[in-house]
C-alpha positions in Angstrom: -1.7 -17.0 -6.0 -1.3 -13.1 -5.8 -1.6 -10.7 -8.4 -1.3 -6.8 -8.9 -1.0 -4.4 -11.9 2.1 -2.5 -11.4 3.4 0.5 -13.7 6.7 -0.4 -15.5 8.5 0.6 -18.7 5.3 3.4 -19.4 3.0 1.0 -19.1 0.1 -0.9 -17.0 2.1 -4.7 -16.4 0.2 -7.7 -14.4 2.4 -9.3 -11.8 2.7 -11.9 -9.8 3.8 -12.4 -6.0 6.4 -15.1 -5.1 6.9 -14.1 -1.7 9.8 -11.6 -2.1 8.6 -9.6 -4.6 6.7 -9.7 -8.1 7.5 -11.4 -11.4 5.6 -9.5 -14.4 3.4 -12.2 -16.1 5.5 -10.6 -19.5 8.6 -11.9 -17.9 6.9 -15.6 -17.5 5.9 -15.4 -21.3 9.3 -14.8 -22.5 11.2 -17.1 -20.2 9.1 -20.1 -20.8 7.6 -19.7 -24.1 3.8 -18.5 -22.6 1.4 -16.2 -24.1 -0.6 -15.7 -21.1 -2.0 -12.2 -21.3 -0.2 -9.7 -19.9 -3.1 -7.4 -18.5 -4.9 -8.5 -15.5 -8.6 -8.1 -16.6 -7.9 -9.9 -19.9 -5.8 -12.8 -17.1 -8.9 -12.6 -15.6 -11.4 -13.5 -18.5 -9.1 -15.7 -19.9 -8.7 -17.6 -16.8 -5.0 -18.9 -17.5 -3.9 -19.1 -14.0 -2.7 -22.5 -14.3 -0.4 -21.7 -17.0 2.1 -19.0 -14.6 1.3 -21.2 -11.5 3.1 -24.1 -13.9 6.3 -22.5 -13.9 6.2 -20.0 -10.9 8.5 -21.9 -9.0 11.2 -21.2 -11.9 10.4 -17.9 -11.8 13.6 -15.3 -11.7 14.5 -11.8 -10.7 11.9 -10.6 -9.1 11.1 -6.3 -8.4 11.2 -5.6 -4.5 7.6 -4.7 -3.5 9.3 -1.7 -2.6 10.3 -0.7 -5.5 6.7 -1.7 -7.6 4.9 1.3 -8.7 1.4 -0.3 -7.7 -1.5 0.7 -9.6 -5.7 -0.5 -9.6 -5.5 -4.1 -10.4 -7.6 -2.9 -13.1 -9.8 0.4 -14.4 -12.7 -0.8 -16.1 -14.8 -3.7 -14.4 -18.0 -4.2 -16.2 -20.2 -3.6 -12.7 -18.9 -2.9 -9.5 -21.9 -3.8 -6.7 -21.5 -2.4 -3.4 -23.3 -3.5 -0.4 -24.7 -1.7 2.9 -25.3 -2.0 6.1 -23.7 -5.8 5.8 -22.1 -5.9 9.5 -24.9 -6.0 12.4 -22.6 -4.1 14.5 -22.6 -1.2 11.8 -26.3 -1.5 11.2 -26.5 -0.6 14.9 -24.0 2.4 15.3 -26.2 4.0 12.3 -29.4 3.4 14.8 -30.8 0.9 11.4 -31.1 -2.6 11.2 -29.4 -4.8 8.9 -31.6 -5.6 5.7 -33.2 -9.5 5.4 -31.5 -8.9 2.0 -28.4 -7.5 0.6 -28.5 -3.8 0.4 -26.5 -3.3 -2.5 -26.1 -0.7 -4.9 -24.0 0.1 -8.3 -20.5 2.3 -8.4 -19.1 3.4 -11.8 -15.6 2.3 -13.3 -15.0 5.9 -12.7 -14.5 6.2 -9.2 -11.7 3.4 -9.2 -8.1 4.5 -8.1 -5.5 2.0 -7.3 -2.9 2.3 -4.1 -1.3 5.2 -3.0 -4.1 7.4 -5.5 -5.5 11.0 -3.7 -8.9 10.0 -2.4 -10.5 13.7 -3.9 -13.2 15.5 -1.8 -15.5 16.7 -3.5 -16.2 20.7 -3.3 -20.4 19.2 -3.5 -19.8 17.7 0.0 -18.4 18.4 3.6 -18.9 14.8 5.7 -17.0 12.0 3.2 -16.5 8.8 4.9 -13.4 6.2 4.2 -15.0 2.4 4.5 -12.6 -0.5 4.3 -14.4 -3.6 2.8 -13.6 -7.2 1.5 -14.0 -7.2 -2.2 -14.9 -10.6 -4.1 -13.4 -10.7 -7.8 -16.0 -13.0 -10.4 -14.0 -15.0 -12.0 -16.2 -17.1 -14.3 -19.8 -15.7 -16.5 -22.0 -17.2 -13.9 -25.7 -17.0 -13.9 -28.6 -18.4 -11.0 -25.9 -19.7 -9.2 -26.3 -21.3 -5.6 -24.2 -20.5 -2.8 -22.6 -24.1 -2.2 -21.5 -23.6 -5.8 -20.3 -20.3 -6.3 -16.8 -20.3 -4.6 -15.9 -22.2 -8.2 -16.7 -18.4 -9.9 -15.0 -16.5 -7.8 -11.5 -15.2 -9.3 -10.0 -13.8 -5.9 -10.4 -11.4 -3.2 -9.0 -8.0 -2.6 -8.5 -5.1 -0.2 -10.9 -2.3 -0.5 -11.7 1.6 0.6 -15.0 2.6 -0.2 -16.5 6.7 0.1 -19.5 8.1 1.0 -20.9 11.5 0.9 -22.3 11.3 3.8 -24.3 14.8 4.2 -25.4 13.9 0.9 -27.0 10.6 1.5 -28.7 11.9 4.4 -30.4 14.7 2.7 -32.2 12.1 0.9 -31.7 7.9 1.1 -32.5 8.6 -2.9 -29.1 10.1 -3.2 -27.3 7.0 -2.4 -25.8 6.5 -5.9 -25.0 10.4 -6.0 -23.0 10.0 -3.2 -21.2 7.1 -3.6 -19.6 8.1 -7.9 -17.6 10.8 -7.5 -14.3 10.3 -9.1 -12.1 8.6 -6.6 -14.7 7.2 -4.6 -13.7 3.6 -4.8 -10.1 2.1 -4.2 -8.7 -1.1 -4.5 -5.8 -3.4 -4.7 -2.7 -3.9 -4.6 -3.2 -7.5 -4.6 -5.9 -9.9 -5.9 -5.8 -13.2 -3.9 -7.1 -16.1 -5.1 -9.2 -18.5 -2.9 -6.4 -21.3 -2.3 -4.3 -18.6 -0.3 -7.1 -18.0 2.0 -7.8 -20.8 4.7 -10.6 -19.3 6.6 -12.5 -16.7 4.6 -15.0 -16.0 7.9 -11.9 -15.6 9.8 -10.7 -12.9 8.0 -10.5 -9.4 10.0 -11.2 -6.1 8.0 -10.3 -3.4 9.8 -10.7 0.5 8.6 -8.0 3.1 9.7 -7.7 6.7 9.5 -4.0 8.3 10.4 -3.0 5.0 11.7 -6.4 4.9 14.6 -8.5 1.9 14.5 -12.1 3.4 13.8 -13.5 0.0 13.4 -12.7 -3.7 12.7 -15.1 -7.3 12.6 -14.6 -10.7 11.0 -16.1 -11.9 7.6 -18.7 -14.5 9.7 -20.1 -11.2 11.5 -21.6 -10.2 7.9 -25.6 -11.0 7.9 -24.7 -12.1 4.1 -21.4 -13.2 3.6 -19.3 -13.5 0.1 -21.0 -17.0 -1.4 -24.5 -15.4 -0.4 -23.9 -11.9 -2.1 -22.3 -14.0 -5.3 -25.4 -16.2 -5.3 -27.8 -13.4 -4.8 -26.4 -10.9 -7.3 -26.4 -13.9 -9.9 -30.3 -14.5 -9.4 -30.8 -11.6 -11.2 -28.1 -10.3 -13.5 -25.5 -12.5 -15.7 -22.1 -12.2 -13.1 -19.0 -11.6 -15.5 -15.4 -12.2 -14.9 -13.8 -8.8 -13.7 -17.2 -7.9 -12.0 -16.4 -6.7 -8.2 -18.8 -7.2 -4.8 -17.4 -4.5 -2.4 -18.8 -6.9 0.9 -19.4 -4.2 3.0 -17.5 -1.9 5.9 -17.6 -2.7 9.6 -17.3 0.6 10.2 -16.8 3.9 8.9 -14.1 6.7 9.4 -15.0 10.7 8.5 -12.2 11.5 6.3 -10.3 15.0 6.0 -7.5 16.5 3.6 -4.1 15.4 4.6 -5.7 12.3 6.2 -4.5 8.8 5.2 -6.8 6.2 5.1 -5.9 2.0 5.5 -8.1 -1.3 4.8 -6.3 -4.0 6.8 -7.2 -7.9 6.2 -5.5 -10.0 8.1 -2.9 -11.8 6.0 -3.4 -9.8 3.3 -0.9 -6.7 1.9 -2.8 -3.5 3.4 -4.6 -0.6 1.2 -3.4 3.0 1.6 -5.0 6.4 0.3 -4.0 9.9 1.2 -7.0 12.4 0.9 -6.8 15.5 -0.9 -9.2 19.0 -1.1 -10.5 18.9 -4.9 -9.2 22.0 -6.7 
């Protein structure tokens, strides 16, 4: 199954895809007497997916995607993780290697925006970087999980465009969290896929895109720790809660300018898109 947030009728609405468009989970409740909450992150920790997948197949009048007001599947994710250096290939063009162990490192709720938001420069930097990534979605409160189990806590996965400060990270490797919060820093969405859509998760192709021009692209079994190992790991030493996002890492990395447009394509998956904006 898919699902999205999408604005409609002043408000923040969870949807679901049935191939032509979406069905808001609301809609579902009413038509066939479910109470199935109606905000993704509360879908999410409630874990109620087999109550809309009972009676998607009756599921009526659906909204054109083209005509859905996408927003951030949702704003406030108790951590976000991201992780660096993840790609070998990327690990090289930097002249580093890639850590034995997950570089990761925490973003704040703050930085989220959803599809079509203004990436905003900040007036504190003048080298931002535009990153697409795989994001995994926790699903289940899991704790010292292994890797051969941990597919069962995963929620879904989603389409991702990370920033970086660049010139401030390389003042000082110190700086890494400064230069990855700014507001707008992190974008994701529209759609949250769950696992049963996707047939072969190392086959999957991210590719980053500024103004339409490939600047990188690799598949998910070219990560030195892929999705199960960075659930596991994460796990060994923090309780993983349902909402809670692993941003898997970029192949590669675009410098990003106002009036650019920046893309995260995975293959078979509805692409990202942000515009980037001067801050005020």
């Amino acid at each position: 199954m898919r699902f999205a947030t999408i604005q409609l009728d002043g408000e923040s609405q969870a949807v679901v895809d049935v191939g032509n468009g979406v069905v808001p989970i609301r809609q579902l409740n009413e038509a066939f007497g479910k109470e199935v909450p109606t905000g993704l992150f509360e879908l999410i920790q409630e874990g109620q997916v087999s109550e809309i997948k009972a009676v998607l197949g009756d599921a009526k009048d659906p909204i054109p995607y083209d005509q859905a007001c996408f927003e951030a599947p949702f704003r406030r994710p108790g951590k976000i993780w991201g992780i660096g250096l993840n790609y070998r290939e990327h690990a090289g063009d930097l002249n580093e290697s890639a850590p034995d162990q997950p570089a990761s490192f925490n973003k704040p709720p703050t930085t989220i925006i959803g599809p079509g938001d203004p990436i905003v420069l900040p007036k504190d930097s003048g080298r931002v970087t535009g990153e697409a990534e795989l994001g995994v979605i926790i699903g289940k409160r899991c704790r010292k999980v292994t890797e051969e189990e941990d597919e069962s806590y995963i929620f879904g996965y989603t389409t991702i465009i990370d920033m970086t400060a660049l010139d401030i990270l390389q003042q000082n490797p110190r700086y890494l969290t400064r230069s990855k919060s700014f507001d707008s820093f992190f974008s994701f969405g529209p759609f949250v896929v769950t696992p049963d859509e996707v047939d072969d998760l190392l086959g999957l192709e991210i590719t980053t895109l500024v103004n339409n021009e490939v600047i990188a692209k690799n598949v998910v079994a070219n990560m030195t720790h892929d999705p199960f190992k960075l659930v596991s790991f994460h796990s060994q030493m923090m309780t993983m809660e349902p909402g809670d996002i692993i941003s898997t890492g970029t192949p590669g990395a675009g410098i990003i300018n106002a009036g650019d447009v920046v893309r995260c394509e995975i293959s078979g998956f509805h692409p990202l898109e942000n515009p980037v904006v001067d801050d005020e």
